[in-house]
N, CA, C and O atoms as a MOPAC input file, in Angstrom:
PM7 MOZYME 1SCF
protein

 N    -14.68000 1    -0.46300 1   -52.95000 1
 C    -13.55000 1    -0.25700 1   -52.04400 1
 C    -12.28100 1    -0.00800 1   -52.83300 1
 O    -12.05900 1    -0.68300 1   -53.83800 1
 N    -11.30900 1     1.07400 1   -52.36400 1
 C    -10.17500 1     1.46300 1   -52.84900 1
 C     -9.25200 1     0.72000 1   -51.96000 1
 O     -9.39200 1     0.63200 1   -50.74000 1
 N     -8.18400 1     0.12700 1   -52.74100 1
 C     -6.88900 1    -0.20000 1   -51.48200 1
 C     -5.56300 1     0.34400 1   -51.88400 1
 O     -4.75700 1    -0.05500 1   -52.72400 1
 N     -5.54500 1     1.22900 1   -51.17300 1
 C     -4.16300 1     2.30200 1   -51.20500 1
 C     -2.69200 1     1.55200 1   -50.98300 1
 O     -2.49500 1     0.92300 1   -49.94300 1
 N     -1.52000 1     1.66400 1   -52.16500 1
 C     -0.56200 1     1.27900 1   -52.15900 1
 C      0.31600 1     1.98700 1   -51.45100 1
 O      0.40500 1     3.08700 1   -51.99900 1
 N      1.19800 1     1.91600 1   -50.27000 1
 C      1.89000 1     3.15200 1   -49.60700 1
 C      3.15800 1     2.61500 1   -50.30100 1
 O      3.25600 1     1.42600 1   -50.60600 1
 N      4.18000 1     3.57100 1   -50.55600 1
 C      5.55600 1     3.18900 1   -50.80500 1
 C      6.41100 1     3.33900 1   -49.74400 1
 O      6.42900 1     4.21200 1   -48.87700 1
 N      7.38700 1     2.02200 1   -49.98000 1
 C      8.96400 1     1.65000 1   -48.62100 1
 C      9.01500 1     2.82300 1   -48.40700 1
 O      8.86800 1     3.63800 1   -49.31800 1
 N      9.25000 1     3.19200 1   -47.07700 1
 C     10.67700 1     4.14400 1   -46.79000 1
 C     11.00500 1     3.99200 1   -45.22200 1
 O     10.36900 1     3.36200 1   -44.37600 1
 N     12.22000 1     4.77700 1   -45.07300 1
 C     13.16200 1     4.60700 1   -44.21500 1
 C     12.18800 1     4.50700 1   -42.54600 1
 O     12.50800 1     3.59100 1   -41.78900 1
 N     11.19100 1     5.36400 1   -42.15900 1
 C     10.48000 1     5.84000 1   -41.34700 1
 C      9.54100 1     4.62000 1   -40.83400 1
 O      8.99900 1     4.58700 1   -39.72900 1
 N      9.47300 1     3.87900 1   -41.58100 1
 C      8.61400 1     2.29700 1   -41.28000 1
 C      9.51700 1     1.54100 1   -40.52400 1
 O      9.11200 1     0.63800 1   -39.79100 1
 N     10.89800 1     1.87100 1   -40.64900 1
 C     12.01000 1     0.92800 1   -39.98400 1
 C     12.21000 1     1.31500 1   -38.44300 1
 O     12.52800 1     0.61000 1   -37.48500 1
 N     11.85400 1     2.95600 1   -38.55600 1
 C     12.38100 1     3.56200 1   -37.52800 1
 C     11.18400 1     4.45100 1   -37.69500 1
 O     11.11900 1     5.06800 1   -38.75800 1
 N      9.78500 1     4.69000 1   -36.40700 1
 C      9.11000 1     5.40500 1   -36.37900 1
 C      9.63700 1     6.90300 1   -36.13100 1
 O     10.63100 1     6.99500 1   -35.41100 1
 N      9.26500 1     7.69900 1   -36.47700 1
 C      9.46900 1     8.86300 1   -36.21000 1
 C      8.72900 1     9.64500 1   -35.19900 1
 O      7.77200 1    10.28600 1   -35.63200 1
 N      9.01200 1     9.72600 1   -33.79800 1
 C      8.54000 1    10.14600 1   -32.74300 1
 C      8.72700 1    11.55200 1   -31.93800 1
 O      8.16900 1    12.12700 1   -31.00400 1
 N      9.76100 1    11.77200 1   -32.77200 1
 C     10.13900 1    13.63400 1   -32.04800 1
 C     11.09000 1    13.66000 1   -33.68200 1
 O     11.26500 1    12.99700 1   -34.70400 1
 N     11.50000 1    14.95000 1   -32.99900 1
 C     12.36500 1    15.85700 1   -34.06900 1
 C     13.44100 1    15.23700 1   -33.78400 1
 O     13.55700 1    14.43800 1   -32.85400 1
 N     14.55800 1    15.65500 1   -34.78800 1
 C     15.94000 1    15.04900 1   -35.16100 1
 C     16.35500 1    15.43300 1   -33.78900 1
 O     15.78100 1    16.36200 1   -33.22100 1
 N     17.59600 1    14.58200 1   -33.05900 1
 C     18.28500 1    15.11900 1   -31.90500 1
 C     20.06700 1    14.97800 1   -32.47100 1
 O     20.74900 1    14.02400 1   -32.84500 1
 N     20.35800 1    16.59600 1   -32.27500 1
 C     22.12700 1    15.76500 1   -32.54400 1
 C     22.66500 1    15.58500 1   -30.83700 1
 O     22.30400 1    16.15100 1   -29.80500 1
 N     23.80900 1    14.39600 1   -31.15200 1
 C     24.17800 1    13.80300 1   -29.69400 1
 C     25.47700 1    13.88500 1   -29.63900 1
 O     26.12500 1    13.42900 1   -28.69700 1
 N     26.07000 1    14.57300 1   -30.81200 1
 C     27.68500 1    14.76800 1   -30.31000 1
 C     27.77600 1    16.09200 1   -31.96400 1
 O     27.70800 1    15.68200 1   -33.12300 1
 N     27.93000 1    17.58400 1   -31.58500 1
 C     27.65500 1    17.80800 1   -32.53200 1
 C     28.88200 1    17.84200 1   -33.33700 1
 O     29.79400 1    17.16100 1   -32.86800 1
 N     29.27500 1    18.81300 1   -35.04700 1
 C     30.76400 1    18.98500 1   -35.03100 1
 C     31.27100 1    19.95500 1   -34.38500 1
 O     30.64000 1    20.61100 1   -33.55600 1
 N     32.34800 1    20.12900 1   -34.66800 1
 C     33.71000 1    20.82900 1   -34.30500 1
 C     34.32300 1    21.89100 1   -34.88100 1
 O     34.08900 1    21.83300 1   -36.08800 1
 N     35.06400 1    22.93500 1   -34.59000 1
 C     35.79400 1    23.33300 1   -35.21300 1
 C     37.59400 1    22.70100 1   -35.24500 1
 O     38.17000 1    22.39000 1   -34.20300 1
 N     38.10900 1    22.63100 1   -36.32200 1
 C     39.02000 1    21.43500 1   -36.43200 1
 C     40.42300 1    22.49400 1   -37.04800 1
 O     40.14000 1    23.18100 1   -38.03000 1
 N     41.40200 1    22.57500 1   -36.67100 1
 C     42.72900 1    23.19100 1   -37.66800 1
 C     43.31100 1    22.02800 1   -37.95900 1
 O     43.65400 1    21.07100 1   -37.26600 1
 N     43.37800 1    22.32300 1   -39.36900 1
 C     44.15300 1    20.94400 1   -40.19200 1
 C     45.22200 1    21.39100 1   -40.79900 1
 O     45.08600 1    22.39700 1   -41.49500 1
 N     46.57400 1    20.74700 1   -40.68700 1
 C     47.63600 1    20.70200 1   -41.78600 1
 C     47.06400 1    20.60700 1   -43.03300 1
 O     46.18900 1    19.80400 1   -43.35700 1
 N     47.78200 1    21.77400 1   -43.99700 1
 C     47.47200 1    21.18800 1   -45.84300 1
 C     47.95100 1    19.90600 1   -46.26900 1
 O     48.91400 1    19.30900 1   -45.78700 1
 N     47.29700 1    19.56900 1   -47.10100 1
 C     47.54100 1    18.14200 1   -47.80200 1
 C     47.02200 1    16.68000 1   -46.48300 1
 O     47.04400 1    15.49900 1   -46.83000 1
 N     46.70400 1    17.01900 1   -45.38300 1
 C     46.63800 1    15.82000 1   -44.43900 1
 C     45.11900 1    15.46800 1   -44.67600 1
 O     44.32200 1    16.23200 1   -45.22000 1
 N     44.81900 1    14.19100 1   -44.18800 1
 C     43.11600 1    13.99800 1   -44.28000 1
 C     42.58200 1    14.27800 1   -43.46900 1
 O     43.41600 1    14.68800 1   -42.66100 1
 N     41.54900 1    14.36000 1   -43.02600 1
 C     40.33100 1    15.08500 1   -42.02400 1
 C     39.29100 1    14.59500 1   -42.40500 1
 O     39.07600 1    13.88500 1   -43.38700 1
 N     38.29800 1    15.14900 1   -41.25500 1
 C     37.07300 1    14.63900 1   -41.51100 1
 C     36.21300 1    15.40200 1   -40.14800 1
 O     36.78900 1    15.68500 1   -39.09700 1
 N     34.61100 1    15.68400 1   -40.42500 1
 C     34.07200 1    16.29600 1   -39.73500 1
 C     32.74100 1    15.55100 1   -39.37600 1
 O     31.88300 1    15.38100 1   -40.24200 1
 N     32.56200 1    15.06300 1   -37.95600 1
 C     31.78400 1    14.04400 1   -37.88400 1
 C     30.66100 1    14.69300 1   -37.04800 1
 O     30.93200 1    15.74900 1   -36.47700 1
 N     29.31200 1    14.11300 1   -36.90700 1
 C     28.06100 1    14.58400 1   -36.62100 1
 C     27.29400 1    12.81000 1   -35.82300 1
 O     27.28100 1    11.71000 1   -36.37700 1
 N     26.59800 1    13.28900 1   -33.99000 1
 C     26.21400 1    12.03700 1   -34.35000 1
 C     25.08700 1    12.26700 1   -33.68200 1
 O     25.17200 1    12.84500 1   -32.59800 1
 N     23.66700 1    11.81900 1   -34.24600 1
 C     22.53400 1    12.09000 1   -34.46600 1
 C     21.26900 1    10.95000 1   -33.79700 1
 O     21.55200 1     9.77700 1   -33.55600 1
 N     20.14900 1    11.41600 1   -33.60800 1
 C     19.16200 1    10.28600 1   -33.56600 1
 C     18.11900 1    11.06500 1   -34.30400 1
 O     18.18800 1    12.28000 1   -34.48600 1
 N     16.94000 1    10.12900 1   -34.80300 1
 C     15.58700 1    10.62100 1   -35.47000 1
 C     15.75100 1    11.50400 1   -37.15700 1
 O     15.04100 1    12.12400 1   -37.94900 1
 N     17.02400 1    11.09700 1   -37.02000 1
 C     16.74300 1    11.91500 1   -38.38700 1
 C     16.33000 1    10.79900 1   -39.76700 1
 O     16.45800 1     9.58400 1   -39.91400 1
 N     15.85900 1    11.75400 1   -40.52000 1
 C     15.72500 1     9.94600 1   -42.12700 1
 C     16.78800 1    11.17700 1   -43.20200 1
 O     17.75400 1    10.66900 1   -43.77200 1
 N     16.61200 1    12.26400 1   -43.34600 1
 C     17.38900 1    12.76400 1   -44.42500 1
 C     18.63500 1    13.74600 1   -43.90100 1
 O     18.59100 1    14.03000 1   -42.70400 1
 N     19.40300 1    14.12400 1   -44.44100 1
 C     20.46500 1    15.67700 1   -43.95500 1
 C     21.07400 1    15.74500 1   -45.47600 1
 O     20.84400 1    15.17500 1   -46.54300 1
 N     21.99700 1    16.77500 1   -44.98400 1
 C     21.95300 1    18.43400 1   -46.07500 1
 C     23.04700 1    18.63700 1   -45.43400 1
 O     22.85500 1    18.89200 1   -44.24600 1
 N     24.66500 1    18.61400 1   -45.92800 1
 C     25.40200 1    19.15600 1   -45.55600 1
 C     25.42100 1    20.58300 1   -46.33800 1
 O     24.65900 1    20.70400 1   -47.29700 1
 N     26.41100 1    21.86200 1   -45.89900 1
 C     26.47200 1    22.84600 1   -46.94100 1
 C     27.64800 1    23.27900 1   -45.90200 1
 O     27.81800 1    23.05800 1   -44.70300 1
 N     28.56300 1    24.16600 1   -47.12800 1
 C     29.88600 1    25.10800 1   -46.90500 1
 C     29.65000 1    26.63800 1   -47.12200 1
 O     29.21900 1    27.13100 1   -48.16400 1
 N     29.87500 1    27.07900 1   -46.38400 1
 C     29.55100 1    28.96600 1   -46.18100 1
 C     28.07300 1    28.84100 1   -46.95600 1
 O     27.67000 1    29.21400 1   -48.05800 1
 N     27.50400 1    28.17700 1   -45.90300 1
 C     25.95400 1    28.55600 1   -46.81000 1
 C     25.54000 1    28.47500 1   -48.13800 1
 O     24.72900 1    29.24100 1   -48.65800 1
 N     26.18800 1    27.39900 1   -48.76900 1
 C     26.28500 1    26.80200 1   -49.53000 1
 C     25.73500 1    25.31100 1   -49.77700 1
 O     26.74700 1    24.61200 1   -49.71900 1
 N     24.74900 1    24.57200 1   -49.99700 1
 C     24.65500 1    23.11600 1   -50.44100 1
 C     26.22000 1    22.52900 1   -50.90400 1
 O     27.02700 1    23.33300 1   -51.37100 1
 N     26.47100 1    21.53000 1   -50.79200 1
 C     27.78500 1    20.71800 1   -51.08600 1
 C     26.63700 1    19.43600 1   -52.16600 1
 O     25.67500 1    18.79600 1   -51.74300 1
 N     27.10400 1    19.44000 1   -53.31800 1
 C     26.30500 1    18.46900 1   -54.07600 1
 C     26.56000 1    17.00800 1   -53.74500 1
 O     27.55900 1    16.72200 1   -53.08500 1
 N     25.81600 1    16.17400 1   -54.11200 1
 C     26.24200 1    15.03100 1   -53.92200 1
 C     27.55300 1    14.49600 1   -54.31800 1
 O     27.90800 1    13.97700 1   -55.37700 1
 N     28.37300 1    14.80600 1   -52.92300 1
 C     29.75700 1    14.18100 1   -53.07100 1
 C     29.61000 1    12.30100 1   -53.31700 1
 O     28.58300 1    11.62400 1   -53.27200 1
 N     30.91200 1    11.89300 1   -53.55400 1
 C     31.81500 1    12.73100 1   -53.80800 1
 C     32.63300 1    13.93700 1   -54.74500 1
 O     32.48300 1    14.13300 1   -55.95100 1
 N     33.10800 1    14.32200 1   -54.25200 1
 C     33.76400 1    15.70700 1   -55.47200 1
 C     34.43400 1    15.00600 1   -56.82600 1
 O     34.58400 1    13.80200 1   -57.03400 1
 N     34.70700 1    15.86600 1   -57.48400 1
 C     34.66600 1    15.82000 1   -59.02500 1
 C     36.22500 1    15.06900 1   -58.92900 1
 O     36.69200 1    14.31800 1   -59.78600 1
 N     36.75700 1    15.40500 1   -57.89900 1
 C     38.37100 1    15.33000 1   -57.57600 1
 C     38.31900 1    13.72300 1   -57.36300 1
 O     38.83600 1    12.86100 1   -58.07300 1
 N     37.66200 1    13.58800 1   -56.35700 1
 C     37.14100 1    12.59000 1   -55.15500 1
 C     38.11900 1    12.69300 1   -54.03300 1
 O     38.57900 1    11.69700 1   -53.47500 1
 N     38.45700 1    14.05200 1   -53.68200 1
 C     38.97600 1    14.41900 1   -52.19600 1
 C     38.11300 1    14.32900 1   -51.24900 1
 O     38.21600 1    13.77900 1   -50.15300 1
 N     36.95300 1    15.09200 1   -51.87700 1
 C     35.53300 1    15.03900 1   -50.66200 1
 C     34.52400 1    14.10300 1   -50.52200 1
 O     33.94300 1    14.22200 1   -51.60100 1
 N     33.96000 1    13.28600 1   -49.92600 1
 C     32.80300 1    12.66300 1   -50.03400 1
 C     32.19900 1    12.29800 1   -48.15300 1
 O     32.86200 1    12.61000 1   -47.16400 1
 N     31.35000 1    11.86100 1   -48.13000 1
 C     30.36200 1    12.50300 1   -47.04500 1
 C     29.81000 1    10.76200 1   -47.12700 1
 O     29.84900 1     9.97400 1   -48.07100 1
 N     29.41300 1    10.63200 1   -46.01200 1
 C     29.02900 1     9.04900 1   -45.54900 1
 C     27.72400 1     8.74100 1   -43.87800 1
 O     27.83500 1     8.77700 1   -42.65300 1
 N     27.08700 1     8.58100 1   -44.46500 1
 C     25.97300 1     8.42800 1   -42.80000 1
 C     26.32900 1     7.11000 1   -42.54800 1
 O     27.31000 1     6.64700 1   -43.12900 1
 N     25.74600 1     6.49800 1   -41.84400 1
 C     25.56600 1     5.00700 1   -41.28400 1
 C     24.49500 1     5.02300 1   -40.28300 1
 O     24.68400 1     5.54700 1   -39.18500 1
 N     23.66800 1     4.61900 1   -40.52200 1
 C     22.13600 1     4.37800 1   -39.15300 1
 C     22.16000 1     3.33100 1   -38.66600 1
 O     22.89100 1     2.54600 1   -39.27100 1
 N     21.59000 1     2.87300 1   -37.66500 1
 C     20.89600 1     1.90400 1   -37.16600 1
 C     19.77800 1     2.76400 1   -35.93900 1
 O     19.39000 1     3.91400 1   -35.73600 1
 N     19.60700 1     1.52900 1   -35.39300 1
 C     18.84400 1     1.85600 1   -34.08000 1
 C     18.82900 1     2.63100 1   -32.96500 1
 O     17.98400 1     3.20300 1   -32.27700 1
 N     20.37100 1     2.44100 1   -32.98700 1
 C     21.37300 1     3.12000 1   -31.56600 1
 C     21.45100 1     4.67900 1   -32.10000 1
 O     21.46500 1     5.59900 1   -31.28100 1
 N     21.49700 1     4.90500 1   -33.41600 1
 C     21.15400 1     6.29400 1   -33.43900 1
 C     22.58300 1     6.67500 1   -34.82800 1
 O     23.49600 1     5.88500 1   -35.06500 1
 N     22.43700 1     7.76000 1   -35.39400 1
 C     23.03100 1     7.82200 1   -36.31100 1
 C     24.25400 1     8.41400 1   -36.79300 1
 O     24.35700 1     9.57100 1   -36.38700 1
 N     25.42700 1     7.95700 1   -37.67000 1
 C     26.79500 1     8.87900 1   -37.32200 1
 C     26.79900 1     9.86400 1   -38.75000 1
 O     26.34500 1     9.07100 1   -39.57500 1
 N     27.01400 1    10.91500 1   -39.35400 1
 C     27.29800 1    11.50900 1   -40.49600 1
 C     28.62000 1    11.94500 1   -40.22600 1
 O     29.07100 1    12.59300 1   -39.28200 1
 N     29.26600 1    11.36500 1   -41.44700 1
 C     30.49700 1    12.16100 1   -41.72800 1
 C     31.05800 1    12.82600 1   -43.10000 1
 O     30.73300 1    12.32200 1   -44.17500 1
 N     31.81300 1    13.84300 1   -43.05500 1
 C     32.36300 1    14.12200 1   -44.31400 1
 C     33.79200 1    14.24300 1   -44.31000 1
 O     34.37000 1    14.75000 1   -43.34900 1
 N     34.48200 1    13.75600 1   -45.44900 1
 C     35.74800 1    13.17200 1   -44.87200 1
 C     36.54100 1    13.66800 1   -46.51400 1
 O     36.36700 1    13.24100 1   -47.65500 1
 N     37.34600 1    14.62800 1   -46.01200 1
 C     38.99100 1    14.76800 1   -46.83400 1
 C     39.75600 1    14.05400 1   -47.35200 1
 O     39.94900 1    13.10200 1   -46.59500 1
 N     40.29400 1    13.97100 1   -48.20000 1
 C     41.49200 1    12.30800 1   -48.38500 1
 C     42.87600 1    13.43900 1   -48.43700 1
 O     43.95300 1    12.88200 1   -48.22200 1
 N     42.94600 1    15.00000 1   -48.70500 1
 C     43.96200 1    15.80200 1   -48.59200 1
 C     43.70700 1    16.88700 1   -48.42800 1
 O     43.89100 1    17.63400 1   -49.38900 1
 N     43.21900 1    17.42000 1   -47.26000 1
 C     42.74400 1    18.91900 1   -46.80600 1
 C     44.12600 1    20.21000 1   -47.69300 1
 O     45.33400 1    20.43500 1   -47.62100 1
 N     42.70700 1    20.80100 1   -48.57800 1
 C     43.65500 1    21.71700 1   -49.14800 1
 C     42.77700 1    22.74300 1   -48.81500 1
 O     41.71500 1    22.53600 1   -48.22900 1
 N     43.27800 1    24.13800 1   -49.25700 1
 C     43.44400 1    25.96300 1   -49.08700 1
 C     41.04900 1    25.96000 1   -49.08700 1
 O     40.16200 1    26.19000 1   -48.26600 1
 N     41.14100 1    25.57300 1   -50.46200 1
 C     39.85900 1    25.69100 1   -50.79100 1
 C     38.63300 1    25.02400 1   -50.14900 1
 O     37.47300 1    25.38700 1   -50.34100 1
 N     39.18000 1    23.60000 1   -49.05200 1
 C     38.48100 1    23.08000 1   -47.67800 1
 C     38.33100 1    24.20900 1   -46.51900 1
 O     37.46800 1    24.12400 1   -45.64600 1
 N     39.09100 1    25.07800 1   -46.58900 1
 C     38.73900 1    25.95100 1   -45.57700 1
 C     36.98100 1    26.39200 1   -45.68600 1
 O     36.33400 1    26.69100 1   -46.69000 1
 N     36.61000 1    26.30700 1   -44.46600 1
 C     35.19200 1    27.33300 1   -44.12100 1
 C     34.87200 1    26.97000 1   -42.91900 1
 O     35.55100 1    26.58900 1   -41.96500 1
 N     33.17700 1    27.21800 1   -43.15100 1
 C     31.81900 1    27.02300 1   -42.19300 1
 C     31.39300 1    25.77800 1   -42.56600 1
 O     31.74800 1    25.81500 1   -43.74400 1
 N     30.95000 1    24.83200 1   -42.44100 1
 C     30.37400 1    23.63400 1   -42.57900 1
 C     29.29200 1    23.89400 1   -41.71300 1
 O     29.32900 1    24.64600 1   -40.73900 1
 N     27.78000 1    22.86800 1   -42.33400 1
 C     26.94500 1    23.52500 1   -41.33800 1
 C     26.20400 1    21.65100 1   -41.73100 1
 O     26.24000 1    21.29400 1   -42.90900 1
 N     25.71000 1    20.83400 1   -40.84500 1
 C     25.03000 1    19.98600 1   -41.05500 1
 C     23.31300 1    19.95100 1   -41.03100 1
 O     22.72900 1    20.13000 1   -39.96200 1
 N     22.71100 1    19.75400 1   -42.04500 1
 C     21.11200 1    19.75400 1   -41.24700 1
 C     20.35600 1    18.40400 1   -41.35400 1
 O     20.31500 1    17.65200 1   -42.32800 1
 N     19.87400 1    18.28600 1   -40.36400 1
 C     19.36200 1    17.33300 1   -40.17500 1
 C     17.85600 1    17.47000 1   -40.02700 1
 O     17.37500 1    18.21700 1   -39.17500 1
 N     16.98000 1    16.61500 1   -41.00900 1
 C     15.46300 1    16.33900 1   -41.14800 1
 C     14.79300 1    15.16700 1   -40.73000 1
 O     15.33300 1    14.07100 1   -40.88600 1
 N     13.61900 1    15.28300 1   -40.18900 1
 C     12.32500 1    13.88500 1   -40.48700 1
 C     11.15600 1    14.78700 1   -40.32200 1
 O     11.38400 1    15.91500 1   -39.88300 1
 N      9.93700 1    14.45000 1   -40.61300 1
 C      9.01800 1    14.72300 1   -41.12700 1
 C      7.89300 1    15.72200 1   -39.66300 1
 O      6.71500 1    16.06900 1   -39.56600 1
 N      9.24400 1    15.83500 1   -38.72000 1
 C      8.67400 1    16.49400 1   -37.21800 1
 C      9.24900 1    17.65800 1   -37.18900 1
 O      8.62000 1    18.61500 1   -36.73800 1
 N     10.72600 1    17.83000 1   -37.72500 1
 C     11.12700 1    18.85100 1   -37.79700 1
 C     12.84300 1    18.86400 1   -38.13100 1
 O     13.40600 1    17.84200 1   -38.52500 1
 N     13.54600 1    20.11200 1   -37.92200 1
 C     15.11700 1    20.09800 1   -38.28000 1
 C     16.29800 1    20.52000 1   -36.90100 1
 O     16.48600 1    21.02000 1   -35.79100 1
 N     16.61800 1    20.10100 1   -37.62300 1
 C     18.14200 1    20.59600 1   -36.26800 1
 C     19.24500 1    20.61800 1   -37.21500 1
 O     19.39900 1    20.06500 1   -38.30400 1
 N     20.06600 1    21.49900 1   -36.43500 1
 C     21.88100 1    21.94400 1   -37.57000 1
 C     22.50000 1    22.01000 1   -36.14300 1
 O     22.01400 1    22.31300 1   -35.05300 1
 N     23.89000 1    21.57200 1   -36.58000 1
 C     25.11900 1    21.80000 1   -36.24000 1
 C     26.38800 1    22.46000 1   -37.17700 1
 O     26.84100 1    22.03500 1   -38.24000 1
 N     26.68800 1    23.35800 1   -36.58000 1
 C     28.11800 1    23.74400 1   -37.39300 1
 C     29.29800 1    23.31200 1   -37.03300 1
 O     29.50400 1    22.65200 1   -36.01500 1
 N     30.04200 1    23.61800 1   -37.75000 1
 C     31.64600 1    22.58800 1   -37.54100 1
 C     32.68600 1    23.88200 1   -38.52600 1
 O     32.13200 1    24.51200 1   -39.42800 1
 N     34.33600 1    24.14700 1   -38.15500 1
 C     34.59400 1    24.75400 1   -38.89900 1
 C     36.01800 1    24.18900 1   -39.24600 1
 O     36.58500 1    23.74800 1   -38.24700 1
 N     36.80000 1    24.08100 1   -40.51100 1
 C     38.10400 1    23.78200 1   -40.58500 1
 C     38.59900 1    24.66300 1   -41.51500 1
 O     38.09300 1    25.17500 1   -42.51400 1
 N     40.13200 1    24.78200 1   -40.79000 1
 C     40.80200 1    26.00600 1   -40.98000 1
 C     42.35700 1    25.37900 1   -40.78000 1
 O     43.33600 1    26.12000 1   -40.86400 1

C-alpha cells in the first residue's frame, strides 16, 4: 500500500464549487495628480488573481517606488482585491484589468483611471 501526501492549500478552507464570481466589479475613476486612489474588486470563489495595466502583468507590487501595491483579504463572506496609490501620478494613467482564478475557471473585470 502507497499513502499519498497531499499538500495545504487555500481550496481545503474554501471548497471550490463554481467558477470565480465578481460581486461589485471596478470602475472607471478620474483622479487629481499627486492624490491617493485606489481601485477595488469584490469577488467570491476565487483562490488566485492577476492584476495587469494596458495588458500588461503588474509584478508583484509593491512598486520599486512603493506608490503602488495591491492587497486581497478573503474570508467566507467572499473576497475584496484592491490596488491602491499613495500619489496618483501621469504614468498611473490606463486600463487596469483584474483576473480572477480557481481551478473551475476565470472571470476579469476592468477598471480605468485617468
Amino acid at each position: 500500500r502507497r499513502s499519498s501526501v497531499t499538500p495545504f492549500n487555500a481550496e481545503q478552507l474554501q471548497p471550490v464549487t463554481q467558477k470565480p464570481v465578481i460581486v461589485q466589479g471596478l470602475s472607471k475613476v478620474q483622479v487629481d495628480l499627486s492624490s491617493p486612489c485606489a481601485l477595488t474588486c469584490k469577488s467570491k470563489y476565487d483562490t488566485e488573481q492577476q492584476w495587469t495595466k494596458d495588458g500588461k502583468p503588474i509584478a508583484g507590487p509593491p512598486s520599486a517606488d512603493g506608490n503602488v501595491f495591491t492587497k486581497s483579504d478573503r474570508s467566507n463572506e467572499g473576497n475584496t482585491h484592491v490596488i491602491n496609490f499613495k500619489q496618483f501620478k501621469q504614468e498611473n494613467s490606463g486600463n487596469y484589468e483584474l483576473i480572477l482564478k480557481n481551478t473551475l475557471g476565470e472571470v476579469r473585470t476592468q477598471g480605468q483611471l485617468e
